[in-house]
N, C-alpha and C positions, 0 to 999 in steps of 0.2 A: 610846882605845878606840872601837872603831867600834857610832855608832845602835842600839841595840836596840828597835824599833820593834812596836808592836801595830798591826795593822791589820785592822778587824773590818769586815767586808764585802767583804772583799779576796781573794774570789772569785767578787766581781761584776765589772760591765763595769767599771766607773771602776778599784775595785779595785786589779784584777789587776795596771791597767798604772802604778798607783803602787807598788806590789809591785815590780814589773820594775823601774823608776828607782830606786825605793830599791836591789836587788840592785848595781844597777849601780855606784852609787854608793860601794858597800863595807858598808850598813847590813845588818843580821841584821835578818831579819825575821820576825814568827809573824804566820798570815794568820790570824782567828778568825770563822769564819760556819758559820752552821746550813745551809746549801746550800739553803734555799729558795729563794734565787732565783740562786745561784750557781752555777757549774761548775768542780769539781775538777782539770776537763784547762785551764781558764781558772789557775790556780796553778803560778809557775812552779815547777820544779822545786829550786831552791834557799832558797825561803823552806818554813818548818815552817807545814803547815796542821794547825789543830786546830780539827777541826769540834764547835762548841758555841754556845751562845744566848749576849745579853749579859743575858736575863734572869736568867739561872744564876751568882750570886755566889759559890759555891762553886768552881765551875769557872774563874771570871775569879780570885779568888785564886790558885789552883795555880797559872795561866798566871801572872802576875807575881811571884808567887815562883818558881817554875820556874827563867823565864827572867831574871828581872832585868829585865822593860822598864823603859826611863826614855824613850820618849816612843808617844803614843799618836795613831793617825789612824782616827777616827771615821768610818763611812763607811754603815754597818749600820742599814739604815732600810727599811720601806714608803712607795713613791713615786709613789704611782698618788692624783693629786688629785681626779678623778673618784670612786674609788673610797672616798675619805676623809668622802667626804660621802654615803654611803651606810653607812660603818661607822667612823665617831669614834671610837670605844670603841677597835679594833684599833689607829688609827692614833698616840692617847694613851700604850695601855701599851706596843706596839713602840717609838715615838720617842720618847717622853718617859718614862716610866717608866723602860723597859730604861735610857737614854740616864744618868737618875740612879745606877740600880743599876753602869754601870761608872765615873760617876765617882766615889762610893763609894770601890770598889775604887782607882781612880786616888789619891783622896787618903791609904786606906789606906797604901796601897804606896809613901808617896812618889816619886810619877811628877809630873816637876817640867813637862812638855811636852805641850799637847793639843791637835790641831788637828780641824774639827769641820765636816762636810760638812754645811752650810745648802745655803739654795734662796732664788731669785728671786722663790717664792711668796710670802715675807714681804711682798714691794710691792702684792699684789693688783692693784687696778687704778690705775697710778703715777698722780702727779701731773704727771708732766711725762718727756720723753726724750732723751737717754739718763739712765737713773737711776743717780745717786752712792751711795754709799753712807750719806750724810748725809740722805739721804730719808727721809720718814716711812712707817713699818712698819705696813701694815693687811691683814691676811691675809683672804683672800676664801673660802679653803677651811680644813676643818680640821688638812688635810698642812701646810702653811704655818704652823698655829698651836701642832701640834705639835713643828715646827723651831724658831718662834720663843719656845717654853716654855723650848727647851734652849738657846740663849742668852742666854735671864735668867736661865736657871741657873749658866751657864759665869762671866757676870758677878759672880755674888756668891759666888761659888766663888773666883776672882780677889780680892775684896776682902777675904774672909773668909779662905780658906788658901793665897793666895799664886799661886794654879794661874796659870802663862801660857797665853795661848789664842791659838788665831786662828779665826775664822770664815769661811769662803769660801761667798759666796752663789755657787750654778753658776746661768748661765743655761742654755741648751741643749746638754749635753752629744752631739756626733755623733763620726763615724769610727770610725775602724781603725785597730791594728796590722798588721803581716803576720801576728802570733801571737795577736792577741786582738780581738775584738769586739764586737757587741750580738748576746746571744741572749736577746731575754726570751720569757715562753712565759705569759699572751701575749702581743703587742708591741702596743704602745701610741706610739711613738715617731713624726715622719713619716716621716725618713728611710729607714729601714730597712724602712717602708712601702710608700715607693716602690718600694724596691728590691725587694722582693717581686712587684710587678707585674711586673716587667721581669725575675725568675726564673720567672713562670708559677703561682706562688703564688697570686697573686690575679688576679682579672677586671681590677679598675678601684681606681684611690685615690679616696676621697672627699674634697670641697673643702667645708670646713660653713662658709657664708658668702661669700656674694662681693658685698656692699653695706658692708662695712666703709671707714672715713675711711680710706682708703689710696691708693697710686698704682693698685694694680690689684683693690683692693674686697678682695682675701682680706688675713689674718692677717700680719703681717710678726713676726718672731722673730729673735732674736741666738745662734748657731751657733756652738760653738766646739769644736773638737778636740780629743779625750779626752786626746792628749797631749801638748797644750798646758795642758788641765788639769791634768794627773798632775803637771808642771812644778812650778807654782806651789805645790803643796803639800810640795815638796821644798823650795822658796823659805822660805818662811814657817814650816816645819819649824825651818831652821836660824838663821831670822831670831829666832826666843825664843829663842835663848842671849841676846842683847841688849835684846831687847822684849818687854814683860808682858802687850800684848795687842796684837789686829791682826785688822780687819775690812776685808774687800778684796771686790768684785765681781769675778764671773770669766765675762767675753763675749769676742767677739768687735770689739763697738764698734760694728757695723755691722747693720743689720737688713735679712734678706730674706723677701721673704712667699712664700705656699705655692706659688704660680705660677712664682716666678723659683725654688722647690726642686724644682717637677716639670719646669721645662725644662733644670735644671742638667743633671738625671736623664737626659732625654732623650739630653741630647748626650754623657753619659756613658758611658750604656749601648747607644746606638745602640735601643733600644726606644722605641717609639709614645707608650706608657702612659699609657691613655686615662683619662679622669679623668670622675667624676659629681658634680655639683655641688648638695650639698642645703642643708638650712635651718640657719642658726648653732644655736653649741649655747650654753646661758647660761653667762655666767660669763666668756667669751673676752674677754679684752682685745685692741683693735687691733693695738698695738705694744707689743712687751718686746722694749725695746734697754739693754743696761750702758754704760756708760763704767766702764772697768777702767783708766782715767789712774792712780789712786791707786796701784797696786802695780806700773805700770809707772814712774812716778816713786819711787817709794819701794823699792822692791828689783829693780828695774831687766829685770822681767820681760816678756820678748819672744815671742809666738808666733810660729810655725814655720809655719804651717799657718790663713794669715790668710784666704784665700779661699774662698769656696763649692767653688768647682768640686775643689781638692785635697780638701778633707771628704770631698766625695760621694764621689769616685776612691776614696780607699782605702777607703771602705766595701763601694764596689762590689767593688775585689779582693778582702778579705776576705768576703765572700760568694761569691765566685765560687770561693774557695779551700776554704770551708767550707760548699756546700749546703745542709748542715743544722745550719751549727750548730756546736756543739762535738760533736755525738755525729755530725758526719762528718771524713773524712781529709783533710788539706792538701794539696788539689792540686784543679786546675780540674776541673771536671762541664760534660760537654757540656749538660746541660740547665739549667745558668746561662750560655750563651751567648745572646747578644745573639737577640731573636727565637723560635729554636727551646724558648724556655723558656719561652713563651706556650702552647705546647702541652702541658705537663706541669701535675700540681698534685699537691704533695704532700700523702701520709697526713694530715697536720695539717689542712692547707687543707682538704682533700678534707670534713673533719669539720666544719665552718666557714662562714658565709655567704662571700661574697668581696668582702663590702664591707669596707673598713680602715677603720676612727674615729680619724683622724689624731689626734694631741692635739700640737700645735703649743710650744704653751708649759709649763712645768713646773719642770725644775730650779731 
């Protein structure tokens, strides 16, 4: 019998496109998100979305009685770390709360499989680079301390009723499919920052810092491909038929700073994309680089998409594909051409300063 899969948030960016690899795969899948920060045209067409909170235990019983799931991928979270420390409260019962309320339901249901979207926020400011996963856990924001709630939970949920886990800390989730993207609303991301300049969105990117220990004083960051991402949770999906538990880092291996991402940009988009260079913002660590050896030796997991420059490319086409977004149509917009898209600024923008607040590190 083929996968019957829950996957809640899975009409977000990461989501969608393990949605997609799951279909392809042969798994049934029900996608579960409240559309806050998702889009329904982001849902392919053959997994069942059912739009509902994981706060709502009622509604998560129906779905696994419904459907029968027997494994779940956790995805459904607030991810704004800046934002976390301005309102803990939200960021407590969204992650951790809700995050208990489905596994609840999970152990109700006998659902023997739980794989559980973490972040690289747990390392706050590392000890040392690239970080293992054997590294010591000291969350600097409260998003970080609400991901690292729910893996003391998943822990004694494992020791107590058996639950197999994995946890996948992401570092910087970037790129594109041809059919799915980043639309957050509103973006926070850099990449998709940049690119915004170089669609005529914005004026200029900002650079918060450039006296950092680095080779070139900005922020350096490890970069990996959403479906390079989506990969490995298909990995470690089928790796608990065999193992009870699995904590893996998910980068690139490689770190680049905001300079070598706005020249990437450059050469990708053939755009200027003039940069303004203001005061660090607290809290930024130097360098957040993974070593993701452990799940490359251990379930022999290979990215597709190891380079900067391919990231940025298909981001760029998927924007150039989607102008606005999910609520525009798949096909190029002469005002995301290289240049002539310096002259346009969209309704959004138009409402909006035009400076970007890059947030470099996060996942």
């Amino acid at each position: 019998m083929p996968d019957r899969v829950l996957v809640t948030g899975g009409a977000g960016y990461i989501g969608s496109v393990i949605t997609t690899q799951l279909l392809k795969k042969g798994a049934e899948v029900i996608v579960f998100d409240n559309l806050s920060n998702g889009h329904k045209a982001a849902v392919p067409s053959k997994a069942k979305l059912i739009v509902g909170d994981t706060a709502d235990r009622g509604a998560l019983d129906q779905v696994f009685k419904k459907h029968r799931i027997n494994a779940v991928i956790h995805l459904a979270a607030s991810i704004e770390a800046g934002e976390s420390m301005k309102f803990p409260e939200q960021y407590f019962r969204n992650n951790t709360a809700n995050s208990l309320t489905l596994l609840e339901a999970v152990i109700a249901h006998k659902v023997s499989r739980f794989v559980f979207s973490s972040t690289a926020a747990l390392f706050g400011t590392p000890d040392r680079t690239p970080i293992e996963e054997t590294d010591p856990v000291h969350p600097t924001n409260t998003y970080g301390e609400s991901k690292l709630l729910v893996e003391h939970m998943l822990d004694w949920f494992h020791r107590i009723h058996g639950l197999r886990y994995a946890c996948l800390r992401y570092f910087n989730a970037a790129g594109a499919t041809p059919d799915q993207g980043e639309d957050h609303h509103p973006e926070s991301h850099l990449i998709p920052l940049i690119l915004q300049v170089a669609q005529g969105k914005r004026e200029h990117i900002s650079i918060f810092g450039t006296d950092y220990a680095t080779p070139d004083g900005t922020c350096v960051r490890d970069y990996i491909h959403l479906s390079d991402l989506a990969s490995a949770h298909l990995l470690v999906l089928d790796a608990l038929h065999e193992k009870e538990k699995l904590i893996y880092n998910l980068g690139n291996g490689q770190g680049f700073s905001v300079r070598e991402v706005i020249e990437t940009a450059r050469r990708v988009t053939g755009h200027p994309i003039p940069v303004r260079e203001v005061e660090r913002r607290l809290g930024d660590p130097a360098i957040l680089v993974a070593s993701s050896e452990k799940i490359k030796r251990e379930l022999n997991w290979q990215p597709q998409y190891p380079t900067l420059e391919s990231i940025v490319r298909s981001a760029w086409d998927w924007f150039r594909a989607h102008p606005q977004g999910y609520a525009s149509p798949s096909k190029p917009s002469p005002a995301s051409k290289p240049h002539a898209a310096s002259k346009s600024k969209s309704a959004t923008a138009s409402k909006k300063k035009a400076s970007a607040k890059t947030k470099p590190g996060k996942r």
